[in-house]
ZAKEGU-393650 format. One record per residue (C-alpha): x negated, y negated, z negated; residue in one letter. Coordinates in steps of 0.02 Angstrom, whole numbers, plus 50000, padded with zeros to 5 digits. Layout:
N
XYZA;...
//
This chain:
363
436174897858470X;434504898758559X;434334916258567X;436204918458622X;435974906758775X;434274915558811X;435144932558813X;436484926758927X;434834919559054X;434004936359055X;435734944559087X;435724931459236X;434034933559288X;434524953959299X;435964952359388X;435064940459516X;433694954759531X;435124968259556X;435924957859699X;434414954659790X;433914972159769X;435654975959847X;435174960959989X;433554966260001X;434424984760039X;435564979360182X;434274972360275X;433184986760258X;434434998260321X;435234986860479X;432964984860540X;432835003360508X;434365005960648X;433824993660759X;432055001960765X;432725017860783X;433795012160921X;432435003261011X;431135016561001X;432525029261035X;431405039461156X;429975041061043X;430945044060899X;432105056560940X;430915069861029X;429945067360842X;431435072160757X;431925084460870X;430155093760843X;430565092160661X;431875100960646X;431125114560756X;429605117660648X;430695120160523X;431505135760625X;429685140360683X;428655137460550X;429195154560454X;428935165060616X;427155155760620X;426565159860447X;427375181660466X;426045180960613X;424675173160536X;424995187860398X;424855199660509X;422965192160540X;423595182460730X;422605168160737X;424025151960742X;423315142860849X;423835160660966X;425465162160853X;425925143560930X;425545145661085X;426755161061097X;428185151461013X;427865135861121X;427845146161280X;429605155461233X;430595141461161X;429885130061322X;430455144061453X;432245148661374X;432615129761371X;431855127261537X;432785141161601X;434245136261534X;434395117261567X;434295121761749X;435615136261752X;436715123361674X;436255111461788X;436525120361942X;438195124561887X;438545105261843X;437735103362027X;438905117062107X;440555108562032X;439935091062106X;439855098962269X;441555106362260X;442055088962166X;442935080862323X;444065095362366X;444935094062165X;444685074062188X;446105073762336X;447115086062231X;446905076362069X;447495061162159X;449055069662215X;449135073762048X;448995058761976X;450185049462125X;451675062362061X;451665061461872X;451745041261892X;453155044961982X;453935058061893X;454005046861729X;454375030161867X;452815021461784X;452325004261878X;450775008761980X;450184990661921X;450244995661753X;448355006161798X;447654991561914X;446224999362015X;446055012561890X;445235028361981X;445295041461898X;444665053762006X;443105040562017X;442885043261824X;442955061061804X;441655059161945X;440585050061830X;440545058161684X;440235074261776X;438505066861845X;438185057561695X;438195074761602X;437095081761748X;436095067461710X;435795072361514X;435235088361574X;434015082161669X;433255068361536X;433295083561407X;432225090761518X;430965077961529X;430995075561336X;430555092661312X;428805087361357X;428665076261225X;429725087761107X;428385102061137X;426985090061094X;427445086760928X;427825101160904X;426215111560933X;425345100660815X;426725101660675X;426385121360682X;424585119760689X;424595110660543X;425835122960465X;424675133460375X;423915117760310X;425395108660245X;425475113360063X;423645112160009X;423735091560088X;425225090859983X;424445096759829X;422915084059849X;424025070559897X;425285070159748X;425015075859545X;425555093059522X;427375089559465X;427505078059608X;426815092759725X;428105103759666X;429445092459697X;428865089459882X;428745107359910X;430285111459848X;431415099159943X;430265104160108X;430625121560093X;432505117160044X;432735109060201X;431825121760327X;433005136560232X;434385128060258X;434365118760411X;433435134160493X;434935146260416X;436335133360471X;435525132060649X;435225151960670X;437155155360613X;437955140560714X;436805147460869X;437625165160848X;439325157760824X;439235144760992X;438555160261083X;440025170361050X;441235156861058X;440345151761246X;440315171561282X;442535172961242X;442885155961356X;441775160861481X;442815178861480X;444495172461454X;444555159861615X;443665171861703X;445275182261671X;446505169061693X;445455164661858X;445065147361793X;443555140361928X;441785139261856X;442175149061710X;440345152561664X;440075134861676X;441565132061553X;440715146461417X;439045134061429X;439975119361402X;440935127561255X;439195133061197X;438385117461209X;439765104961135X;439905119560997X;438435111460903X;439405093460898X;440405094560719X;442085092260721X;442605086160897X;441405098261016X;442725110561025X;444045098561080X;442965089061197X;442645107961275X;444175112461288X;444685096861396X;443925099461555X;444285117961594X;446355112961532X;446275099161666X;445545108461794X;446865123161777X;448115108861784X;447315103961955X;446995121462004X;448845129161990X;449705115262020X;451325113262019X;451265130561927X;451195126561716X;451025145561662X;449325147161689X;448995128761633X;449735132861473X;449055149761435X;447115141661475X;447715129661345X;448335141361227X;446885154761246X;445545139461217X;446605134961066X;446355152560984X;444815154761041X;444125138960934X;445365140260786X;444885158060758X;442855153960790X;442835137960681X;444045141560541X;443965159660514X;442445165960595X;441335152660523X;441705149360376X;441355168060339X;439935168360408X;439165152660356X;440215148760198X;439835131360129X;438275131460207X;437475112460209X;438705107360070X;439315092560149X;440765080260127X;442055083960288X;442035062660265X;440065063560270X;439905072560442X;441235061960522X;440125043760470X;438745052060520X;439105059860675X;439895042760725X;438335033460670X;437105045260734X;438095048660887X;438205028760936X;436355028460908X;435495042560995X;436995049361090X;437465066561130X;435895071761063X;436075059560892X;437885070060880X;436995087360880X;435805081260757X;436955071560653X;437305085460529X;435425091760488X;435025074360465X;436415071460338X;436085085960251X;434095084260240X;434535066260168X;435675073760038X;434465086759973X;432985071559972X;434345061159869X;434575078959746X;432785079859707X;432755061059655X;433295053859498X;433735038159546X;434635044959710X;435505060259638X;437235048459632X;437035047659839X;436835066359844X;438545071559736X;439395058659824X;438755068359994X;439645085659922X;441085090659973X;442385091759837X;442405110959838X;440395109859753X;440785094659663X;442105102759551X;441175117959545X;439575107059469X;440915098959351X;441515114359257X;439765122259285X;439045106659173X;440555104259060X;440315107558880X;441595116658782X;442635106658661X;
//
């Protein structure tokens, strides 16, 4: 009787453990977002630098092989990455700056716009308030102006890190080796090196893809005679690298502006919309996944929480990011036992039922 009441404490006493574990869990997570939120501007230029060691990094170590010093190696890098993001942050933002100067002349048109579709479909003007919508295309127009010009300044930082992640590059495995047993070394290595092929592969091929999907935009409203249309193929090239919605959230402004632009002619209106349509169905369902295949691995359900989650914390920035984070925390959870279960629920189903039949015995 004794020993049946003590089995049923210790059965207690472990579930207790498992939900404070599980308590003890939440709150770890919720401090870990509030400190990344908080220290948002240290933080992110870290991660940022990160990620672009892990592109770097290989073109580092081919130069030291060919005997260049990498403390030389880095500084070439540093000074190429430094002036094609330089030099493009302010091309874009001239452009952004061009459109805000030619901003009032589509306001008054956008107005007029506005004034005859409420009237067309006899909608109660009170029904908006003081609703300006002219105002708020305004707004996010310098707002994104305004991201360019904080990217800017966090390239500082960004570069900082960076140099002394490669310096330490050639460095990295031997402090690896002396810091952890030899199994454990291995381990470490293996999910490091994981994560720079991949993530360094997934950026390079999503890079070439954006390019050529900017490059087709930029071409076709330049044919339909769309305004800014370079500006359009930069936007398209930028929002490229947001999962999921960048190509929609692209295609909006260029679609609204031909609206504004031909008014009250729909053709060309239409035909932008259609062209922008192709354009990203054929880049990011044909295209692509040819290319890139199933690159990271990653649940379609998996990108969408963490582009939301990543996107609320850090922004446009956290939204770029959001899918080399996810996938550098699934291939941590593969190389750990305890946290494999995290990393097949992170697959998408396409590698999940491969891995089945892959690991399923024969009868």
């Amino acid at each position: 009787m004794s020993e049946g009441k003590a089995g049923k404490r210790n059965g207690g006493d472990l579930q207790g453990e498992k939900l404070i574990v599980i308590f003890l869990a939440i709150i770890a997570v919720i401090t870990i977002g509030v400190v990344l939120k908080a220290a948002k501007s240290v933080i992110l230029p870290l991660v940022l630098a990160w990620l672009l060691y892990f592109i770097f990094a290989p073109v580092v170590r081919l130069l030291a092989k060919r005997r260049i010093p990498t403390a030389l190696s880095t500084a070439v890098v540093l000074a190429l990455f430094i002036g094609v993001c330089f030099a493009a942050a302010m091309f874009l933002n001239g452009r952004i700056m061009t459109f805000i100067e030619a901003y009032p002349r589509y306001q008054v048109r956008f107005d007029e716009l506005f004034q005859t579709y409420i009237q067309s479909f006899d909608i109660p003007r009170s029904v908006f308030g003081q609703v300006d919508p002219g105002a708020i295309v305004g707004r996010y127009v310098l707002s994104l102006s305004g991201f360019f010009v904080t990217f800017v300044s966090n390239l500082i930082l960004v570069a900082i890190f960076l140099v002394f992640l490669l310096l330490g590059s050639p460095y990295f495995g031997v402090k690896i080796r002396l810091s952890f047993s030899e199994k454990n070394a291995r381990t470490v290595l293996h999910v490091m090196n994981s994560i720079a092929h991949d993530i360094g592969r997934y950026l390079s091929l999503l890079t070439l893809i954006s390019l050529s999907t900017g490059v087709l935009v930029w071409f076709a409203l330049d044919r339909i005679g769309v305004d800014f249309p370079v500006t359009w193929g930069a936007l398209a090239f930028l929002l490229n690298f947001i999962p999921i919605i960048g190509s929609v959230l692209a295609s909006i402004p260029p679609i609204i502006l031909a609206l504004i632009q031909f008014q009250p002619d729909l053709g060309p209106v239409i035909f932008t919309a259609v062209i922008l349509f192709a354009i990203q169905q054929t880049m990011g369902n044909f295209v692509a996944p040819k290319v890139m295949g199933d690159q990271l691995n990653l649940s379609p359900v998996v990108i969408m929480v963490s582009l939301l989650f990543w996107g609320w914390l850090w922004g446009i920035t956290g939204a770029i990011l959001s899918v080399p984070i996810a996938s550098s925390i699934k291939i941590i959870c593969d190389n750990v036992e305890k946290l494999k279960v995290i990393s097949i629920l992170m697959e998408s189903s396409k590698s999940c039922e491969k891995r089945y039949f892959r690991n399923k015995k024969p009868q």
